[in-house]
C-alpha positions as CSV (number, residue, x, y, z in Angstrom):
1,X,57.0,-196.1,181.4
2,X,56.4,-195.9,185.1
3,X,53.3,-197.5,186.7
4,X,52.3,-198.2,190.3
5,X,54.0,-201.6,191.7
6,X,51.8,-204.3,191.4
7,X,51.5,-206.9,194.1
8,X,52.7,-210.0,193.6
9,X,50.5,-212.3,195.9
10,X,49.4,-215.0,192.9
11,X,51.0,-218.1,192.9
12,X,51.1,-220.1,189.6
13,X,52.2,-223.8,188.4
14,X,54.8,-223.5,185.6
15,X,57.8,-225.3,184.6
16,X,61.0,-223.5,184.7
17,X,64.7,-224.4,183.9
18,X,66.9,-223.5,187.2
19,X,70.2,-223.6,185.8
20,X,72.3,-224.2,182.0
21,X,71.4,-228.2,182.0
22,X,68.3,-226.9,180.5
23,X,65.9,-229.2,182.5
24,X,62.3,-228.3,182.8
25,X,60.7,-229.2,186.1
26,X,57.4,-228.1,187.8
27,X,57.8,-224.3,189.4
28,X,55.7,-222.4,191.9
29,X,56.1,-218.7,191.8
30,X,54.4,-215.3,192.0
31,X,52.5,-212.9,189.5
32,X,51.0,-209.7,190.0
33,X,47.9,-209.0,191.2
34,X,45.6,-207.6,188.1
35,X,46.4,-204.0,187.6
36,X,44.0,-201.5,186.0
37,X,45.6,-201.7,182.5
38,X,45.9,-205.5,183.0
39,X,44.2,-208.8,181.8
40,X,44.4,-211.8,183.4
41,X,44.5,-215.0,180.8
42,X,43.7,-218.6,181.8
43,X,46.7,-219.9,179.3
44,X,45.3,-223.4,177.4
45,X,48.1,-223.8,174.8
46,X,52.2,-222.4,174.5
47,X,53.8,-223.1,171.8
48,X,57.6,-224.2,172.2
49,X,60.3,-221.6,170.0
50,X,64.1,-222.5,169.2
51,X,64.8,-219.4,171.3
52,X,62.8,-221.4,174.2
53,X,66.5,-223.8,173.9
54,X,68.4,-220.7,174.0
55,X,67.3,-218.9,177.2
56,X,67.1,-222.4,179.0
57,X,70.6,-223.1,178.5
58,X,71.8,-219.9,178.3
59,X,73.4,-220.1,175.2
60,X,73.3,-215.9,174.7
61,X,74.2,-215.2,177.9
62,X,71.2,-213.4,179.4
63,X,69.5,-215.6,181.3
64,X,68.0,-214.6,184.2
65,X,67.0,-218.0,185.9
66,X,64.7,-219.6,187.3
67,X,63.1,-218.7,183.5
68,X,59.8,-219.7,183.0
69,X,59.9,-220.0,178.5
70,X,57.1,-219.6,176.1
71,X,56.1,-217.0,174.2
72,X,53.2,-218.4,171.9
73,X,50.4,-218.2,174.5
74,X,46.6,-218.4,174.3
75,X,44.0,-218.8,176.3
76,X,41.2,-217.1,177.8
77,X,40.4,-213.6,179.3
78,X,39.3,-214.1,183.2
79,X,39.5,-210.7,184.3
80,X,40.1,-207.3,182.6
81,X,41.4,-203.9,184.7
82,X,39.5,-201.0,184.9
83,X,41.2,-199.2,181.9
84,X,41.3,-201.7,179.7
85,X,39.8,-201.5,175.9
86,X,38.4,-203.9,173.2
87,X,39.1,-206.9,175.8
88,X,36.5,-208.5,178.1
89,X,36.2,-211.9,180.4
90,X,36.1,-214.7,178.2
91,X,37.3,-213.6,175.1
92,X,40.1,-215.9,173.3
93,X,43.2,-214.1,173.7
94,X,46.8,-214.4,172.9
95,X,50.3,-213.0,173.8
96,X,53.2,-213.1,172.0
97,X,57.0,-212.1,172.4
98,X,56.2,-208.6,173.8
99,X,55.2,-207.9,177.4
100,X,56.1,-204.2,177.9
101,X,57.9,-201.0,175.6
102,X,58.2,-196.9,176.6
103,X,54.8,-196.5,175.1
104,X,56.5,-193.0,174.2
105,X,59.0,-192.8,171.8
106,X,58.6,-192.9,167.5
107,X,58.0,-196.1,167.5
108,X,55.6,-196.7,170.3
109,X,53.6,-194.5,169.0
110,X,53.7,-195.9,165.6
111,X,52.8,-199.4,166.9
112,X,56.3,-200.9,166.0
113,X,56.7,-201.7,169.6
114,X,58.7,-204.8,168.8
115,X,62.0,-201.8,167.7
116,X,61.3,-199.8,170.5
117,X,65.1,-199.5,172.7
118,X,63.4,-200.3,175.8
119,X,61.3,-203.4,175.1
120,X,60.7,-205.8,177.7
121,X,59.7,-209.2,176.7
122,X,57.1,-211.9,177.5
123,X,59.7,-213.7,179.8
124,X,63.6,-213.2,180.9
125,X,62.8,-209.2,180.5
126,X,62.1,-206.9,183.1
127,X,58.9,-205.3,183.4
128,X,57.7,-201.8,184.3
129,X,57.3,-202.9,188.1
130,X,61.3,-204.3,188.0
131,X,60.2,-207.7,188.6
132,X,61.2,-210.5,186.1
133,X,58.7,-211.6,183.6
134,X,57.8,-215.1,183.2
135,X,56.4,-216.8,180.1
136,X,53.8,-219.3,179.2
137,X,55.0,-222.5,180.1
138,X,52.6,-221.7,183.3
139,X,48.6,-222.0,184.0
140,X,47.9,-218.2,183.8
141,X,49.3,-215.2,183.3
142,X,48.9,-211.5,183.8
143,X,49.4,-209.3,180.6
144,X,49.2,-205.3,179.9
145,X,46.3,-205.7,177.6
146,X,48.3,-203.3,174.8
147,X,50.5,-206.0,174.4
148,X,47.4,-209.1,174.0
149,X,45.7,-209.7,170.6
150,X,42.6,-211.5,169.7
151,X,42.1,-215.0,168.6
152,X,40.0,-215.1,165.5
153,X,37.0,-217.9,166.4
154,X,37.4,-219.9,163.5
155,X,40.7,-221.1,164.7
156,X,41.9,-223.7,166.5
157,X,43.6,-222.2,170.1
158,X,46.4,-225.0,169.9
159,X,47.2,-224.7,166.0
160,X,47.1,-220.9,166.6
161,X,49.5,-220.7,169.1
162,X,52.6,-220.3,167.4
163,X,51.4,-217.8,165.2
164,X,52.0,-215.6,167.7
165,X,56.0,-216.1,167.0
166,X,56.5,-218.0,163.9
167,X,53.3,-216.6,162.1
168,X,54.3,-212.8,163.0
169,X,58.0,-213.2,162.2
170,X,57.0,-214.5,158.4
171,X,54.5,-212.6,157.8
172,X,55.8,-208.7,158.7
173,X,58.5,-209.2,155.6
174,X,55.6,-210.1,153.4
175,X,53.8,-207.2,154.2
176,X,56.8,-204.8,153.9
177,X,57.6,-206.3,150.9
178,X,53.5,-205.9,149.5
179,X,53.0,-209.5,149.6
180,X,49.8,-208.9,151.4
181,X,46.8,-209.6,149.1
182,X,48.6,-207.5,146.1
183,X,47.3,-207.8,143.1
184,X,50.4,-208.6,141.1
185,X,51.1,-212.1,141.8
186,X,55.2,-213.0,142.6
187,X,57.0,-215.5,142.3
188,X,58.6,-216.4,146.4
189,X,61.0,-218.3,147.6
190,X,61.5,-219.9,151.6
191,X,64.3,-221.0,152.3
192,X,64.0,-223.7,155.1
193,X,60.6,-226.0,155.9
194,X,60.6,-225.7,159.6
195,X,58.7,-223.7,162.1
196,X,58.4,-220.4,160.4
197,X,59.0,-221.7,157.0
198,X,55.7,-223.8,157.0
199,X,53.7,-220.8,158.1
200,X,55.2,-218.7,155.3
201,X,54.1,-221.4,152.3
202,X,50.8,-221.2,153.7
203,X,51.0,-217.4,153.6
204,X,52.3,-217.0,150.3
205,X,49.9,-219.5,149.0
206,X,46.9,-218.2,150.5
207,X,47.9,-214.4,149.0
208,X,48.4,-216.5,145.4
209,X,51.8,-216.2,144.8
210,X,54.1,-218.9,142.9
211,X,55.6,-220.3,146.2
212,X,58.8,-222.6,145.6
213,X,60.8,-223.7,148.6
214,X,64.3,-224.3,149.1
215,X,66.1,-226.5,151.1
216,X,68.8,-229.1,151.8
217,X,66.6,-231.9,152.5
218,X,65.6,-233.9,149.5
219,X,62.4,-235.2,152.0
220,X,60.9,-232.1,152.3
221,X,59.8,-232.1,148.3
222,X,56.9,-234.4,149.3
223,X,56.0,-232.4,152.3
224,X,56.3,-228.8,150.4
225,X,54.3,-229.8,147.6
226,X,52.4,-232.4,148.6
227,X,51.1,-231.5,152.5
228,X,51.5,-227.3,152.0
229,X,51.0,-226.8,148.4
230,X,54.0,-225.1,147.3
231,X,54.3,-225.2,143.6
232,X,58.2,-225.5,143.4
233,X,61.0,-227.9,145.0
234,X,64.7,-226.6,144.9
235,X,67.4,-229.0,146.8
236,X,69.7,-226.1,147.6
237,X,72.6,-228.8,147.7
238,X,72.0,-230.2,143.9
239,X,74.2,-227.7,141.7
240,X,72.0,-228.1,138.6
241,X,69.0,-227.3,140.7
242,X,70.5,-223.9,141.4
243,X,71.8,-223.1,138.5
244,X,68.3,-224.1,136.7
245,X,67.0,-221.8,139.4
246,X,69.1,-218.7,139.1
247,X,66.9,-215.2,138.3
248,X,63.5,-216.8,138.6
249,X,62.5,-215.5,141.7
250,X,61.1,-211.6,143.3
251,X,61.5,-212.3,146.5
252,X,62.8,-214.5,148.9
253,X,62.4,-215.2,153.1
254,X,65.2,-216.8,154.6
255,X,64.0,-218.5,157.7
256,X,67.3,-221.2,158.3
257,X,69.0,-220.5,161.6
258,X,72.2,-222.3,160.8
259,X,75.2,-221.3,159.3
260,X,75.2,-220.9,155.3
261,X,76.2,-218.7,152.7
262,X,73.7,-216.5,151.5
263,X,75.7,-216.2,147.7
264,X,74.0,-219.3,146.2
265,X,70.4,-217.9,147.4
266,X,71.4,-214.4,146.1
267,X,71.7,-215.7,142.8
268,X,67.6,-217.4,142.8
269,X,66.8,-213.8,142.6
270,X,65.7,-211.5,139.6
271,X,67.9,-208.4,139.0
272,X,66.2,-206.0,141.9
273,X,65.0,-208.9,144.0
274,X,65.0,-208.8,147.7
275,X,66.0,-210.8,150.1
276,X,64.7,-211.3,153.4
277,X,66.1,-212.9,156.8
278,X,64.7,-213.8,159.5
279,X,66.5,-216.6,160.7
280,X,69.7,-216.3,163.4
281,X,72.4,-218.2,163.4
282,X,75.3,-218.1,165.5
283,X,77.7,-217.5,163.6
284,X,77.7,-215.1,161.3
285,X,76.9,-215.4,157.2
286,X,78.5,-215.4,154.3
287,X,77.8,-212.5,152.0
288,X,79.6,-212.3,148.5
289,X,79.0,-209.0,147.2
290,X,79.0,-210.6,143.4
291,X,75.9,-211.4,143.6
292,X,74.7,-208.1,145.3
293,X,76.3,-206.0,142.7
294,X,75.9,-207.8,139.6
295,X,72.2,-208.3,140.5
296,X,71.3,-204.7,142.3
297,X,69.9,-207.4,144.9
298,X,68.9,-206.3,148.4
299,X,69.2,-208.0,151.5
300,X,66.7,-206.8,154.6
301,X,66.5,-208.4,158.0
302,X,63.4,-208.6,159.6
303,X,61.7,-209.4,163.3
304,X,58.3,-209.8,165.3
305,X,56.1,-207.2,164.6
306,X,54.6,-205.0,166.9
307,X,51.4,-204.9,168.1
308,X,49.2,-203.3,165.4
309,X,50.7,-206.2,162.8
310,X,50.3,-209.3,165.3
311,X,46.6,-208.5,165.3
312,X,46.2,-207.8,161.7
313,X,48.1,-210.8,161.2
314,X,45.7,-212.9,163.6
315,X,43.0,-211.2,161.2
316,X,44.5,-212.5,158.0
317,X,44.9,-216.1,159.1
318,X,41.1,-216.5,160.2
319,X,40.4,-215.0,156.7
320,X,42.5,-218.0,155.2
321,X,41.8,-220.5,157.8
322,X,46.1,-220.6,158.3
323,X,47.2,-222.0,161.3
324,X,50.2,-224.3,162.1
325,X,51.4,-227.8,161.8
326,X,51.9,-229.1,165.2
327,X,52.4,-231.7,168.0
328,X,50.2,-231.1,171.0
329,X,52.1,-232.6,174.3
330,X,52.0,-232.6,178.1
331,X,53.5,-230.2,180.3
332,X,55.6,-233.5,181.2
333,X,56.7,-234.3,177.8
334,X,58.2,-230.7,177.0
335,X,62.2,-231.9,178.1
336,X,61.4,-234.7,175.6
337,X,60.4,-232.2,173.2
338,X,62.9,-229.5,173.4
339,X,65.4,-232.7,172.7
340,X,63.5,-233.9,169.8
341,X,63.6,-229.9,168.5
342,X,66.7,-229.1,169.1
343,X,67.2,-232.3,166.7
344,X,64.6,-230.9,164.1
345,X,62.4,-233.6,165.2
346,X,59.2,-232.2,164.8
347,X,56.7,-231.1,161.7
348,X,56.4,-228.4,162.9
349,X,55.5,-226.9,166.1
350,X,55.1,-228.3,169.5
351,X,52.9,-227.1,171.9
352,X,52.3,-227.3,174.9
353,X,48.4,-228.7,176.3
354,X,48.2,-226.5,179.3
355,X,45.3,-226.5,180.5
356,X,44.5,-230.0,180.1
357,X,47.8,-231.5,181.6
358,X,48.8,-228.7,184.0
359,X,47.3,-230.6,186.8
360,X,47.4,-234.5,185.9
């Protein structure tokens, strides 16, 4: 989709990475002048992503440097474009993984922007204009108000923030799988107690399902049941835990990035069970077909939503009071914290303090 060429006259504090080492230092650099289908959002909190490690050390391949990450940004509304709807100044806003689609094709127009072929995201994408997009590791930012969601005001602006990757990316397979306030209560299983995986305990919880995690670290019992409420423990790496385990489970959300077979997971699941990924690794999984066949078991992958579900999702989490676990740091503590992530230290989201560090 074509618009007039903004110009780019506003300069903005971020922090950028300018080459593979990966090293976040302060950045000065230019956004667009607010267009007529544009909002303009003093940024107070970004959350930091494992793709965040990614597109700093270019690790796919894509990056377009200087990059400027973060994609779990809210803040406040300071100025709204002529054409814009439902937004106005100072309304708590937020912006997620998508900064620009077609706006045209099936799924556009369906509000599944996020599988739309020419989707441009929040940074290292290329909007409309042509010029680079950069993220919210910044002070402000300039946003196409179709792709900005609202902030429910019972929620905390820093503990929201990653919602708007981690919470969206959990809770779209939930809701495809009619784990959304259904009725018929099931029995769910996440795999992995990180970022996402946190979210999706508090999800499945809150819609009253029989939530049991699984995962290779005997420490996270404690946390699962103890700090997030999840009603079952399995440690993945404990055969008789497994085995105990096989065919008691509906459904199950795979959130682990690393390598692993997905055969042992397969076999948690009741004959006609799905399972659900959402996690990436690098190198691709292992998938047995005896459990598949043997178990007429499914296996879906899943990704942000689009627009339509981000806000529904904001919706849902100030109905249950869900936010996310996190660290709140400096704008000069986030190379110290994309170490300590890329270690899994961290329970279970960092985010960045924006708007009270940007200028200290």
């Amino acid at each position: 989709m074509a618009q007039t060429t903004p110009n780019h006259t506003q300069s903005v504090v971020g922090w950028a990475a300018h080459d593979p080492s990966g090293k976040i230092t302060p950045y000065i650099f230019k956004r667009r002048e607010n267009g007529v289908n544009d909002v303009t959002i003093k940024i107070l909190y970004c959350g930091i992503c494992h793709t965040d490690i990614h597109h700093i050390k270019n690790d796919w391949g894509i990056t377009m440097y200087p990059v400027v990450p973060g994609h779990e940004i809210t803040g406040i509304i300071t100025k709204v474009g002529s054409n814009v709807k439902n937004f106005k100044v100072g309304d708590r806003a937020a912006v997620g993984c998508l900064a620009a689609a077609c706006m045209e094709c099936e799924f556009c127009k369906d509000s599944q922007e996020n599988y739309c072929d020419k989707i441009q995201f929040t940074y290292n994408g290329i909007f409309w204009d042509g010029s680079i997009t950069y993220g919210g590791y910044s002070e402000m930012l300039v946003a196409d108000y179709r792709f900005v969601v609202h902030v429910p005001e019972n929620i905390a602006m820093d503990a929201a923030a990653p919602l708007l990757c981690a919470g969206i990316t959990v809770f779209c397979p939930m809701k495809d799988n009619n784990l959304i306030d259904s009725p018929a209560k099931k029995r769910i299983g996440i795999v992995g107690l990180g970022g996402l995986g946190h979210v999706a305990v508090k999800f499945g919880k809150a819609f009253g399902h029989h939530v049991t995690v699984i995962s290779t670290s005997p420490s996270k019992e404690k946390e699962a049941k103890e700090l997030l409420g999840a009603d079952e423990f399995i440690l993945s790496t404990n055969a008789m835990q497994m085995q105990a385990g096989k065919r008691t489970l509906d459904f199950i959300l795979d959130t682990v990035s690393a390598k692993h077979s997905l055969g042992p997971i397969l076999e948690l699941l009741e004959v006609n069970g799905t399972l659900s990924v959402v996690g990436a690794p690098e190198a691709p999984f292992e998938l047995p077909s005896f459990p598949l066949i043997f178990g007429k078991r499914s296996v879906k992958g899943s990704m942000t939503g689009g627009m339509r579900e981000t806000q529904e999702m904001m919706n849902v989490c100030g109905k249950y009071n869900i936010t996310c676990n996190i660290e709140v740091i400096k704008p000069d503590q986030i190379n110290e914290a994309l170490d300590r992530l890329a270690r899994n230290d961290v329970r279970y989201r960092f985010v960045i303090d924006i708007a009270g560090g940007a200028r200290e």
